[in-house]
C-alpha positions as CSV (number, residue, x, y, z in Angstrom):
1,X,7.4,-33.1,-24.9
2,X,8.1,-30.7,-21.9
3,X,7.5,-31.7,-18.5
4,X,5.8,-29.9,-16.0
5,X,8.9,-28.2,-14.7
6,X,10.6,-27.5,-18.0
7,X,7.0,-25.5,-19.0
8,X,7.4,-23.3,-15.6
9,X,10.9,-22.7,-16.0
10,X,10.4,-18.6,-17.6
11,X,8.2,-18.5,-15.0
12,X,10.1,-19.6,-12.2
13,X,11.4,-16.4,-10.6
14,X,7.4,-15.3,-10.5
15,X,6.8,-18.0,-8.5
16,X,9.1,-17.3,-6.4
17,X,8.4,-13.9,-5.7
18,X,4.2,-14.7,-5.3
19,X,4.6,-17.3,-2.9
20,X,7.3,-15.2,-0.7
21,X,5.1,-12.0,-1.0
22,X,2.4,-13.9,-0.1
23,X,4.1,-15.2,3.3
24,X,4.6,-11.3,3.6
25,X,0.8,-10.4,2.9
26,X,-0.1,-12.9,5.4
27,X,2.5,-11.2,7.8
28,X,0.8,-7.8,7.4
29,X,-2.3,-8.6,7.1
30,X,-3.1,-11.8,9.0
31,X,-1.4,-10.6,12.3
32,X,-3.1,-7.0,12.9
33,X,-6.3,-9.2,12.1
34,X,-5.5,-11.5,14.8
35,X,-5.0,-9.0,17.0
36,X,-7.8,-6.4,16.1
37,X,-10.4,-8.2,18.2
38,X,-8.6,-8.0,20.9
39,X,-7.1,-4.3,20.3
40,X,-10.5,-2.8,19.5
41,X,-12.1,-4.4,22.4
42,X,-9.2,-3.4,25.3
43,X,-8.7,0.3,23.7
44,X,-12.2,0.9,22.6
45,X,-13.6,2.6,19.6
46,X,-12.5,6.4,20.6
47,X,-8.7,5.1,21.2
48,X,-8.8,2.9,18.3
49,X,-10.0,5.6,16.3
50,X,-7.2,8.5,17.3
51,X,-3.8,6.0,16.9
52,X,-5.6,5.3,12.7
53,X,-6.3,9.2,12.4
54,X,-2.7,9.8,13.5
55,X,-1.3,7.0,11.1
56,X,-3.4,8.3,8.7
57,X,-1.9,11.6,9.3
58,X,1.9,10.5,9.6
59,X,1.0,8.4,6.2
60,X,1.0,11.7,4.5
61,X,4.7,11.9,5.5
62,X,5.0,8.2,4.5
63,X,4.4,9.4,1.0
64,X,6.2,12.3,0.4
65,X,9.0,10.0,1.7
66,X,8.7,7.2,-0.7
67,X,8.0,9.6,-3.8
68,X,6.4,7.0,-5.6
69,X,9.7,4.6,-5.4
70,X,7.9,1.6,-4.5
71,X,6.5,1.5,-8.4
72,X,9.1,3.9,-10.0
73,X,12.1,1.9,-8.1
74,X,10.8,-1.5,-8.9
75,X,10.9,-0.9,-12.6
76,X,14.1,0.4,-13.0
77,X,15.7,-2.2,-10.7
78,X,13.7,-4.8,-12.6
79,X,15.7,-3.1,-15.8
80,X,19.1,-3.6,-14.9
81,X,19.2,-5.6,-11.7
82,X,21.7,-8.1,-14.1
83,X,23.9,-5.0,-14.1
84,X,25.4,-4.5,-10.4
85,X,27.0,-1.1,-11.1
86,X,24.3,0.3,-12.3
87,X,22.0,-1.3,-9.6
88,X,24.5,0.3,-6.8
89,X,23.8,3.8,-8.3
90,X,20.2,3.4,-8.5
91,X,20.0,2.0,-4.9
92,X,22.1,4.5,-3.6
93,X,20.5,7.5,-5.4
94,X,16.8,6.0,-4.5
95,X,17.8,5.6,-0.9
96,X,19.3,9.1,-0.7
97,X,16.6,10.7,-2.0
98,X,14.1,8.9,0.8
99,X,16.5,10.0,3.6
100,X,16.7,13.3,2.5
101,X,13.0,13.6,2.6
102,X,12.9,11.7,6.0
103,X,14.7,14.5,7.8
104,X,12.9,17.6,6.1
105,X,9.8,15.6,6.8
106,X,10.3,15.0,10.6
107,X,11.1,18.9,10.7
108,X,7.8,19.6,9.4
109,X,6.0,17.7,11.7
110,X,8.4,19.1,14.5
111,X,6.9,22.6,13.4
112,X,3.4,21.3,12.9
113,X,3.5,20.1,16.7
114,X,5.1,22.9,18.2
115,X,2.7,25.5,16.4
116,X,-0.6,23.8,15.6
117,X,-3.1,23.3,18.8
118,X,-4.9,20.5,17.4
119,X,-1.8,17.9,16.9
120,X,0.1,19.5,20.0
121,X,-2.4,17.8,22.4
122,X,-1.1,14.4,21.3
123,X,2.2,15.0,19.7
124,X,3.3,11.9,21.9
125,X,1.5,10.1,19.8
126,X,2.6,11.6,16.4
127,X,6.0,11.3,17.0
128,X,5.7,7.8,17.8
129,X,3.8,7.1,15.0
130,X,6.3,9.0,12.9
131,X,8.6,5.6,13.5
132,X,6.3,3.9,10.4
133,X,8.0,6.9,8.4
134,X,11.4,5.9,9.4
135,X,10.7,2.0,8.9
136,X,9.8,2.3,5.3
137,X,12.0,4.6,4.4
138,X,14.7,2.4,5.4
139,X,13.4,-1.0,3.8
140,X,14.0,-1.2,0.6
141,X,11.1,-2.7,-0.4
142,X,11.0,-1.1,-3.8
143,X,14.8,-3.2,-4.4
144,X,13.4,-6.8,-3.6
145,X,10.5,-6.8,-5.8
146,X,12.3,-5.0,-8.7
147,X,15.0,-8.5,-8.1
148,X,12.1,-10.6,-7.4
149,X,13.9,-11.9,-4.7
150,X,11.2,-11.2,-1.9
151,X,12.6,-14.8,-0.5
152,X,15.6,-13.0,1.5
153,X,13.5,-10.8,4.1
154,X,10.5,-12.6,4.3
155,X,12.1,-14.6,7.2
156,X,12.5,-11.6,8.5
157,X,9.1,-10.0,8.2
158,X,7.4,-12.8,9.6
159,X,9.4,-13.3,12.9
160,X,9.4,-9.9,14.0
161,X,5.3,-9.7,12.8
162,X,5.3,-12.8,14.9
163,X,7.0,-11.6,18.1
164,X,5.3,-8.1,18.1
165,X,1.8,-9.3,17.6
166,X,3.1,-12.0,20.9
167,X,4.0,-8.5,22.5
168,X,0.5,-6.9,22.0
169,X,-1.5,-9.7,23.8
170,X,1.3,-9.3,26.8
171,X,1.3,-5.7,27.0
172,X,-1.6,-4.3,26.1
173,X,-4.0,-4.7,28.8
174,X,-6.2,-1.0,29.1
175,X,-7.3,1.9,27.1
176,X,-4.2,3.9,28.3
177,X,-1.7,1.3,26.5
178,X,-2.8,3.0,23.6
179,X,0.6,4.9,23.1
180,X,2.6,1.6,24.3
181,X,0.8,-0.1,20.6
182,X,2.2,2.3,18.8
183,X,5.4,2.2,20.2
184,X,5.6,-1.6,19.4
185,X,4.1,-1.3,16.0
186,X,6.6,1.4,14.9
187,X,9.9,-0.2,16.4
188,X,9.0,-3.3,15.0
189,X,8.7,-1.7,11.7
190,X,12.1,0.1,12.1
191,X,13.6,-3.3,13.3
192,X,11.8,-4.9,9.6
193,X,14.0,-1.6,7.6
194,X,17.1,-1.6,9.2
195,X,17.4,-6.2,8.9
196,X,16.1,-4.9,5.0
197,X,19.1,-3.1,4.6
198,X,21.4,-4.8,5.9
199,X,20.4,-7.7,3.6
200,X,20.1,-6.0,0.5
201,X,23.4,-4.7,1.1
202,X,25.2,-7.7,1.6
203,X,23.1,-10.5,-0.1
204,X,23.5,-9.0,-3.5
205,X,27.1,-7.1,-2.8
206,X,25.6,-3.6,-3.3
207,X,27.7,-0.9,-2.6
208,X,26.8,2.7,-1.3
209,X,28.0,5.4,-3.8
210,X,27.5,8.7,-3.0
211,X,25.3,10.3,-6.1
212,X,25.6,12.9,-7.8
213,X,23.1,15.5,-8.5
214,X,22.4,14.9,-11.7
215,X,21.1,11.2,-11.0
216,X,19.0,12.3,-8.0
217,X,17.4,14.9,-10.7
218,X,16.9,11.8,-13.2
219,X,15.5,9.5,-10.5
220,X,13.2,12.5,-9.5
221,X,12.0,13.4,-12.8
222,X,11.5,9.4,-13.5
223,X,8.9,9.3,-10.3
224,X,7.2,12.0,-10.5
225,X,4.2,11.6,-12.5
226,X,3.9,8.1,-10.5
227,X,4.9,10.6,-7.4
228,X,1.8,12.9,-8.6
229,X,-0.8,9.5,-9.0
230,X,0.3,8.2,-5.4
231,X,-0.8,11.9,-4.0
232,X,-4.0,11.5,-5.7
233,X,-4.8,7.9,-4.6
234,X,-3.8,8.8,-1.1
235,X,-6.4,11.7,-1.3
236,X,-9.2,8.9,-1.9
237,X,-7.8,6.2,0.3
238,X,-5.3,6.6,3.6
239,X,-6.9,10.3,3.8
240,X,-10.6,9.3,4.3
241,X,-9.4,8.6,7.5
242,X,-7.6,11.8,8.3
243,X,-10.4,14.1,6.8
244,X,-13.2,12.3,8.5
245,X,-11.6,13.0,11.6
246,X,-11.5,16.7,11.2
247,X,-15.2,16.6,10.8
248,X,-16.0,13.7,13.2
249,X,-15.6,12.4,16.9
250,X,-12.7,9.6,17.6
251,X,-15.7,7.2,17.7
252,X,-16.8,7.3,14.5
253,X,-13.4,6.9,12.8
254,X,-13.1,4.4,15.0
255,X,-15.9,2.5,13.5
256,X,-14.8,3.8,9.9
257,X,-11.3,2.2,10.3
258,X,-12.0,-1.2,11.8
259,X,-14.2,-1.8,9.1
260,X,-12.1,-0.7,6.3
261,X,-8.7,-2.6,8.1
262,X,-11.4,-6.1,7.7
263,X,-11.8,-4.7,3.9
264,X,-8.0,-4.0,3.7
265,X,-7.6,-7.6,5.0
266,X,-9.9,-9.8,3.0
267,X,-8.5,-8.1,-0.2
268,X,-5.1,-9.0,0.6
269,X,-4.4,-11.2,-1.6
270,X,-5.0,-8.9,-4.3
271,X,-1.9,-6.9,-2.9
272,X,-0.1,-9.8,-3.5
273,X,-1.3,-10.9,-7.2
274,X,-0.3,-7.3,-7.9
275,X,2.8,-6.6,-6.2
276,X,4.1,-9.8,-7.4
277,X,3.5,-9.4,-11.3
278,X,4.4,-5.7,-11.8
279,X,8.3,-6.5,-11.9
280,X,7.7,-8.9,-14.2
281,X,5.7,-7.4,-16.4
282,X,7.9,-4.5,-16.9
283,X,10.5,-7.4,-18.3
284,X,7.6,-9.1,-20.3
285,X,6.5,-5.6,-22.2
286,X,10.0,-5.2,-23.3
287,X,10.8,-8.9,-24.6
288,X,7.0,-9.6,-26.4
289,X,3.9,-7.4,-26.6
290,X,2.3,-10.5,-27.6
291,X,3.5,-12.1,-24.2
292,X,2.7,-9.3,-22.5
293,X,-1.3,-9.2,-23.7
294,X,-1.4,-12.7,-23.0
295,X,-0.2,-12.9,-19.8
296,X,-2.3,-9.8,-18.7
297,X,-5.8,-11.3,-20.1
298,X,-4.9,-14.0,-17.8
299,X,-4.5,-11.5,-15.0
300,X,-7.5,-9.9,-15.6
301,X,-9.5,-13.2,-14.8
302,X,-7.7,-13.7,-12.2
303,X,-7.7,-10.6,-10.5
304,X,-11.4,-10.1,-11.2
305,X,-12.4,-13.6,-10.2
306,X,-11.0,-12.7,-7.0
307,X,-12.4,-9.2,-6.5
308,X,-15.9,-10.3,-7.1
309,X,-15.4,-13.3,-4.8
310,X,-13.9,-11.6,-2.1
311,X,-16.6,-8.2,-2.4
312,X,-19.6,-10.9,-2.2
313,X,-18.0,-12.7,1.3
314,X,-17.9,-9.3,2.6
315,X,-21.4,-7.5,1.6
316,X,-23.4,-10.8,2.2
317,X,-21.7,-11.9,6.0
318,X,-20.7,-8.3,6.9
319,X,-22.6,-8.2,10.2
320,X,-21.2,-11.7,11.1
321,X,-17.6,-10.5,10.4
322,X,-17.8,-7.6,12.2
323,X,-19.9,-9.3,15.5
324,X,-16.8,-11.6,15.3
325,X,-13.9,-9.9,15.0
326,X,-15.0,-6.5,16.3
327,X,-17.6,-6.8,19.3
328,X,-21.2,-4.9,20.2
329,X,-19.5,-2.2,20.2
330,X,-18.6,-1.8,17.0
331,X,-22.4,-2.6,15.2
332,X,-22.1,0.7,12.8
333,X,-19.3,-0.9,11.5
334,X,-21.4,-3.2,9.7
335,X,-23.2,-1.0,7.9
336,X,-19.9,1.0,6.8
337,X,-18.2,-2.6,5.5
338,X,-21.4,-3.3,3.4
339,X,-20.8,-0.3,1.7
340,X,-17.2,-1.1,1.0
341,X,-17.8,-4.4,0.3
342,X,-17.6,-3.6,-3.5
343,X,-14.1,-1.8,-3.3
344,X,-12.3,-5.2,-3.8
345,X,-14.0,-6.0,-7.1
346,X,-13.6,-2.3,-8.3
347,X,-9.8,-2.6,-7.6
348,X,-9.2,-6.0,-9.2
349,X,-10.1,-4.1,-12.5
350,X,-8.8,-0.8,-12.0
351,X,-5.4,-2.3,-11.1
352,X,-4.8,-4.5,-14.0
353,X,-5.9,-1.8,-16.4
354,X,-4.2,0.9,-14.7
355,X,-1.2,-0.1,-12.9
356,X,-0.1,-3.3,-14.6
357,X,-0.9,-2.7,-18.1
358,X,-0.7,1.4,-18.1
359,X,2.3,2.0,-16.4
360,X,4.6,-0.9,-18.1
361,X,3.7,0.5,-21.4
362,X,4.8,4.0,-20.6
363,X,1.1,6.0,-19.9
364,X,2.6,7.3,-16.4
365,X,0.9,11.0,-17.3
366,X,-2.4,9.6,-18.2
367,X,-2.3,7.2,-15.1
368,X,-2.1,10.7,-13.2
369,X,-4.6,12.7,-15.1
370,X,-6.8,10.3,-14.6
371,X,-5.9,9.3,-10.9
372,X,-5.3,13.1,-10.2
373,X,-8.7,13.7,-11.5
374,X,-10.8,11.4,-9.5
375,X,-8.8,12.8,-6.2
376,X,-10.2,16.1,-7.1
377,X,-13.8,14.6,-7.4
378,X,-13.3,12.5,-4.3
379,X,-11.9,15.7,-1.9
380,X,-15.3,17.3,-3.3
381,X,-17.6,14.5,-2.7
382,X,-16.0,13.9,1.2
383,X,-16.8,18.0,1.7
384,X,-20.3,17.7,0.8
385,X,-20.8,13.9,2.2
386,X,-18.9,13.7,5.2
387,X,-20.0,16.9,7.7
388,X,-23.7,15.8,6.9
389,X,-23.2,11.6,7.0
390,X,-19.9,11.4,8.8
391,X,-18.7,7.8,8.5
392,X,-21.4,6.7,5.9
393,X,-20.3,9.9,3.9
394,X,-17.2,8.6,3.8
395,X,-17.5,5.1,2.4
396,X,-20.1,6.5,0.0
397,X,-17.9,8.8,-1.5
398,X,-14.7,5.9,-1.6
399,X,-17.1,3.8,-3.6
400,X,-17.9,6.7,-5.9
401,X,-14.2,7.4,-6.6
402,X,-13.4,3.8,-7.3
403,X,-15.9,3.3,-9.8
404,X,-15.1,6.4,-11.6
405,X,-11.3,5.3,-11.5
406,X,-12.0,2.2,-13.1
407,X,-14.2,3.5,-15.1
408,X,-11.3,5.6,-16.6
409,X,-8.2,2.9,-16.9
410,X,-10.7,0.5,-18.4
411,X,-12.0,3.0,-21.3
412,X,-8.6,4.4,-21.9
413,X,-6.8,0.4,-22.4
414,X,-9.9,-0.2,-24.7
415,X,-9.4,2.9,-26.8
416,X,-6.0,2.6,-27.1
417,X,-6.0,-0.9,-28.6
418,X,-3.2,-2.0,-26.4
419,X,-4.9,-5.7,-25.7
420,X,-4.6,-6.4,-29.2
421,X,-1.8,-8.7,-30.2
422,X,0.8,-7.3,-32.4
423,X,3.7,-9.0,-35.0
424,X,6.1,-9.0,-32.6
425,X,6.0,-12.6,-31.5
C-alpha cells in the first residue's frame, strides 16, 4: 500500500509551485493591503485616485508588452522545458519580442505626452509609472510558471515587497509624496525583473540566442488569439479605471479603486489556485484526458468553494472592511465593494471553464470570441452607465460583464462534452 508521500509524488512539482506562488500572492497582495490604509489616508482620495488612473493607463502599455506571454509562454515552456535547446530559443525569442515592444511602446507614450494636453499636465507621473512596464517586461514570469519552479525568485519577491512597503511608511508622509510612491513602487518592480533574469539565466543555464525571424513570427502567431482575449479582458477590468476617469473627478476613481484593490485582495488566492495549475494542466491534457477531467472537476469545487466564500465575506462586512482599512473618507466605497462583492464567485467559474479547461484543450479562438465579445458589450454598458452613475456605473457594468462571460465558457464546456471521460486512460 502507498504511503502518503509515494500517493503525492506526480503531484509534487504542483505543490511546489502552489505553495511558492502563494508566498508570491501574499507578497503582492498582502503588502499594498498593509499599506493602503495608510496610503489612502496620507494622499487622500483625489491623489490616490490620479497615480490608479495613470497605472491604469500605463497598464495598457503593460499589455501590448506582454502580448499575451504570460499564458502563451507558460504553455510552451511547460512543453519542452525538459529540452534546454529548445527552451533557450523560446526564452530568447519571447524575451525579444517583449523588449521590442518595450521601446516602441515608451515612444508612444513619449508622443502621447509631448502632444496630448490631458496627460502632458502629469507626464511626471506617467513616465514614472511607465517603470511597471519595464519591470514586467523584464521578469520572466511567464518562464517560472511554465518550469514550475516559482521556488527560485520568490525569495526574491518577498524581500524587495518587504523593504519597499518598509520604504512607504518612512517616506511617505503628505499628499505631495504622491510621485515619491510611484517612484518606489516602480524601481522596486524593475529591481523584482532584472534579479528574475538574472536567475532564470543562470539557475537553469539558459542561453541568449539571437532569433530569427521566423520564430518571432511563430511565437507571434502562437499568442495572438490569447494576445486578442487579454485586450478584451483588459477592456472590462484594468480599463474601468482609465475610462471612468475620463468621465469622472480623481475622487471618485479614488473611491472606485480602493474598493476594487480590497476586492483584488480578498480574491487573491484565487490568482494563485489558477496560476499554479495552468502549467500543469497543459502536461495533464496531453498525458490523460481522463486525468485531465478529473483533476479539473476537483478544481471546479475548489475554485468555486472559494469564490462564493470569499464574495459572501465581502458583500455581508463591506462597510466594516472599508471603515477599517480605508477611513471616513472613503464611505462610497462601501457601496461600490458590495457591488463587487460577487466578482470573486463569478471568476472562480469563468476561470476554470475558460482558462484552465478552454485553453489547454486548444479553444484559444473561441476563448476570444467569446471574451472579445463581452468587451464589446462591457465598453457599451460603461458609455451608457458611467457619465450618468460614475463609480456605481462602473461596478454595475463589471458585474454585468462577468456574468455574461461565465455565462459563455460554462455553456460552451457543457456543449462541447469535454467533461466527459473518454477511453484514453
Amino acid at each position: 500500500m502507498l504511503n502518503l508521500s509515494e500517493k503525492l509524488k506526480p503531484y509534487r512539482s504542483l505543490i511546489q509551485s502552489f505553495t511558492s506562488l502563494s508566498i508570491l500572492q501574499i507578497a503582492n497582495y498582502l503588502f499594498p493591503l498593509i499599506v493602503l490604509p495608510y496610503v489612502v489616508r496620507v494622499l487622500g482620495p483625489a491623489k490616490y485616485g490620479l497615480i490608479n488612473f495613470a497605472a491604469a493607463f500605463i497598464a495598457y502599455f503593460s499589455l501590448i508588452c506582454d502580448y499575451g506571454f504570460s499564458l502563451s509562454g507558460t504553455k510552451a515552456v511547460a512543453q519542452i522545458r525538459d529540452d534546454k535547446i529548445k527552451l533557450s530559443r523560446t526564452f530568447s525569442v519571447i524575451l525579444s519580442i517583449k523588449l521590442i515592444f518595450l521601446v516602441i511602446t515608451f515612444l508612444v507614450l513619449i508622443l502621447m505626452l509631448i502632444t496630448i494636453p490631458f496627460f502632458n499636465k502629469n507626464w511626471d507621473l506617467y513616465l514614472l509609472s511607465y517603470g511597471f512596464v519595464v519591470g514586467s517586461v523584464l521578469f520572466p514570469n511567464w518562464f517560472y510558471q511554465g518550469m514550475e519552479q516559482m521556488k527560485y525568485i520568490t525569495i526574491i519577491q518577498v524581500l524587495i515587497r518587504c523593504i519597499s512597503t518598509i520604504l512607504i511608511f518612512v517616506l511617505i508622509k503628505a499628499e505631495s509624496d504622491f510621485l515619491l510612491l510611484v517612484l518606489l513602487n516602480s524601481s522596486a518592480q524593475i529591481l523584482i525583473g532584472m534579479l528574475g533574469q538574472l536567475t532564470a539565466l543562470y539557475k537553469f543555464n539558459i542561453r541568449f540566442l539571437f532569433p530569427e525571424m521566423n520564430e518571432i513570427i511563430f511565437q507571434l502567431k502562437e499568442g495572438w488569439n490569447i494576445f486578442q482575449s487579454m485586450i478584451a479582458i483588459n477592456i472590462y477590468t484594468t480599463s474601468n479605471t482609465f475610462i471612468l476617469g475620463l468621465f469622472a473627478s480623481e475622487t471618485v476613481v479614488g473611491y472606485f479603486a480602493a474598493a476594487d484593490k480590497i476586492r483584488a485582495a480578498f480574491s487573491g488566492i484565487q490568482s494563485v489556485v489558477s496560476q499554479s495549475v495552468f502549467p500543469y494542466l497543459n502536461s495533464l491534457v496531453q498525458e490523460s484526458h481522463a486525468k485531465f477531467v478529473r483533476f479539473i472537476k476537483s478544481l471546479i469545487k475548489l475554485q468555486t468553494g472559494l469564490g462564493f466564500s470569499i464574495s459572501i465575506l465581502l458583500f455581508v462586512f463591506a462597510r466594516q472592511i472599508t471603515s477599517v482599512l480605508l477611513g471616513e473618507n472613503f464611505v462610497i466605497s462601501a457601496d461600490i465593494l458590495k457591488i463587487i462583492a460577487v466578482i470573486p464567485f463569478l471568476i472562480s467559474l469563468s476561470n476554470v471553464f475558460g482558462i484552465q479547461i478552454m485553453l489547454p484543450l486548444g479553444y484559444d479562438k473561441s476563448f476570444n470570441r467569446i471574451i472579445s465579445i463581452a468587451a464589446v458589450l462591457h465598453f457599451i454598458f460603461l458609455l451608457v452607465l458611467v457619465p450618468h452613475y460614475f463609480a456605481i456605473g462602473t461596478a454595475i457594468s463589471v458585474v454585468i460583464t462577468e456574468t455574461i462571460v461565465t455565462f459563455m465558457t460554462v455553456l460552451f464546456v457543457l456543449r462541447k462534452n469535454t467533461l466527459v471521460i473518454r477511453n484514453d486512460g
